[in-house]
N, C-alpha and C positions, 0 to 999 in steps of 0.2 A: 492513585487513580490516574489513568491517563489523559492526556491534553487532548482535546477535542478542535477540530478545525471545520466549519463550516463548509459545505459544497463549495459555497462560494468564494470563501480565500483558497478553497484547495485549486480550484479551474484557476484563478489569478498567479499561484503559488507554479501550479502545472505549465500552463502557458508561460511563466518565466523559466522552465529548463527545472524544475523541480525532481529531487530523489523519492522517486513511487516504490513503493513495494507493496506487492501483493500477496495477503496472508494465507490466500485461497486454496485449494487442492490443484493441480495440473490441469485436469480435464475443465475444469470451472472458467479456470484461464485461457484455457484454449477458446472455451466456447466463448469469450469476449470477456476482452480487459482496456482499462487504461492504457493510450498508446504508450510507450516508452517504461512501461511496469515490471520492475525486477519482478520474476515471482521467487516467494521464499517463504513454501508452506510455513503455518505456524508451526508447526512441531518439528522444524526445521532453526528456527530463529535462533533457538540459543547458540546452535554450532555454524551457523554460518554467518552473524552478523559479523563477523571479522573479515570481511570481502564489500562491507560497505565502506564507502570514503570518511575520512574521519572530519569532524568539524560541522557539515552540512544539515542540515534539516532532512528529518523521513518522514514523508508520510505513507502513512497505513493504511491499508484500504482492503476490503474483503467485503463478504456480499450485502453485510446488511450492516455489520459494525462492530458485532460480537469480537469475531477474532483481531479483528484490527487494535481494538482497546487492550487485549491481552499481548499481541504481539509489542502495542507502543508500551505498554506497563512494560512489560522486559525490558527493554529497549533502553526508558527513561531509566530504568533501575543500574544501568550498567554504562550511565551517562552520556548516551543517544539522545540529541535532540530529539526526539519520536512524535507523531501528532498521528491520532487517532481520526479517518476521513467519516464525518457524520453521514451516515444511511448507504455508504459502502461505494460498491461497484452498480446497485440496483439504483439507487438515486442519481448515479452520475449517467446514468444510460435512459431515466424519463427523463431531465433534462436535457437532452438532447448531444450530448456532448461525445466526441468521437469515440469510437470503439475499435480495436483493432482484433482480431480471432486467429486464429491458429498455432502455434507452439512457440516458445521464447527459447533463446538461447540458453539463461538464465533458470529452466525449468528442473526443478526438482523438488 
């Protein structure tokens, strides 16, 4: 089961320079993401987590939670630090916390 991380050490965790990835579909991310959010659908995850830094802490983040626990089970399973962001991209956008919108480098 994957590690769970609270809003609140995730915004702690973020504002320290933290590795986001976002498990969401393209357009999802487009329309607002975590600033600085790798996106890296989940049905993407198994082939491209070899493009993340090795050693570092992930956290997981998608719209509500679902996918992010599935992407961070991968993740921990293949010895990624991975954390699971609790209530997603939707919780971190009623709390008020920044959002940034329109296409990432990193989009696939």
């Amino acid at each position: 089961m994957a590690r769970e991380v609270t809003q609140e050490a995730f915004a702690a965790a973020w504002a320290d320079g933290a590795l986001v990835v976002d498990a969401r579909e393209a357009d999802e991310h487009a329309a607002g993401h975590v600033p600085g959010a790798r996106l890296m659908t989940l049905r993407t995850v198994p082939t491209r987590c070899g493009e993340l830094p090795p050693g570092r802490p992930v956290f997981v983040i998608c719209a509500s939670g679902n996918r992010s626990r599935t992407a961070a089970d991968w993740m921990n399973s293949r010895g990624f630090d991975a954390y699971s962001v609790t209530g997603g991209t939707s919780a971190w956008t009623r709390a008020g916390h920044p959002v940034a919108t329109g296409s990432h480098e990193h989009a696939t």
